[in-house]
C-alpha positions in Angstrom: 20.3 23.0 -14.7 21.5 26.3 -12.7 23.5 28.5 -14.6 27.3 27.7 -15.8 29.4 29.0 -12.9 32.8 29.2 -15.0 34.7 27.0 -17.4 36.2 25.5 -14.4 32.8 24.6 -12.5 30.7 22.7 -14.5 29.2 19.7 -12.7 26.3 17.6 -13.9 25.0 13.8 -13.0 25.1 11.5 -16.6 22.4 8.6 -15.8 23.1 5.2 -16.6 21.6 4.2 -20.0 20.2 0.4 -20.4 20.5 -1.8 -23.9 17.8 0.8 -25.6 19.6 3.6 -24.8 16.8 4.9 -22.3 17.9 5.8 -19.3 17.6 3.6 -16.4 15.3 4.3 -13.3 17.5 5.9 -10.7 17.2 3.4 -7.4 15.9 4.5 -4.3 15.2 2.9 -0.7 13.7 3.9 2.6 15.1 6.8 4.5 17.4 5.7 7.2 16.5 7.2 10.5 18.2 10.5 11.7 18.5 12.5 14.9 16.9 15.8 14.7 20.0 17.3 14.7 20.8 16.0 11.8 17.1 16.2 9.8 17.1 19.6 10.9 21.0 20.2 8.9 20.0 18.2 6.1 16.2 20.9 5.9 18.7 23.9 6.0 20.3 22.6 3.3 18.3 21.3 1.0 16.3 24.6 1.5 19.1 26.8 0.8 20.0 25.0 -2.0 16.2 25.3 -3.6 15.9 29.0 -2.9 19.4 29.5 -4.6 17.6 27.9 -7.7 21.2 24.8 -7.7 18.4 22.1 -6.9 14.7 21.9 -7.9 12.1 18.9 -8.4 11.8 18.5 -11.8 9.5 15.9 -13.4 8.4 12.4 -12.6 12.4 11.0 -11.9 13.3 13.4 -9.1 9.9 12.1 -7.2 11.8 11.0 -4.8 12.8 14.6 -3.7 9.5 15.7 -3.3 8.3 12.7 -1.0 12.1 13.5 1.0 11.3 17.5 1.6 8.0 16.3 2.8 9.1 14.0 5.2 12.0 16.2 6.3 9.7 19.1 7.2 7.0 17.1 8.9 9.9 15.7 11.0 11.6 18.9 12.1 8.3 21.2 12.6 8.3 22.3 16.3 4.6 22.1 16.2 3.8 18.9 15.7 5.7 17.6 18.7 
């Protein structure tokens, strides 16, 4: 988790536990497509957010993020178009 901000900016995610108390898998689905314009937003973003140290890819749960950042940048590099 990134550091506490202040008492009044404290955010995390609580995951759904099932009848064992583990916690469930989170879901997930194919990307929906999105302009360029919007792929190359959503790259800023998720960029800034990594480099500020708020998001990371931690462990086998947050797969998902990996396989999106991939994606993301193979879509909005210049040089493969």
């Amino acid at each position: 988790m990134p550091p506490l901000r202040g008492p009044e900016i404290d955010h995390w995610i609580e995951l759904e536990k099932d009848k064992n108390s583990k916690e469930k898998e989170l879901p997930w689905g194919p990307l929906y497509n999105m302009s360029r314009g919007e792929l190359l937003v959503l790259r800023k973003e998720l960029i800034s957010l990594l480099n500020k140290g708020w998001i990371r890819e931690k462990g086998y749960a947050f797969a998902w993020t990996t396989e999106l950042l991939t994606q993301l940048l193979r879509k909005t590099d210049t040089r493969c178009h």
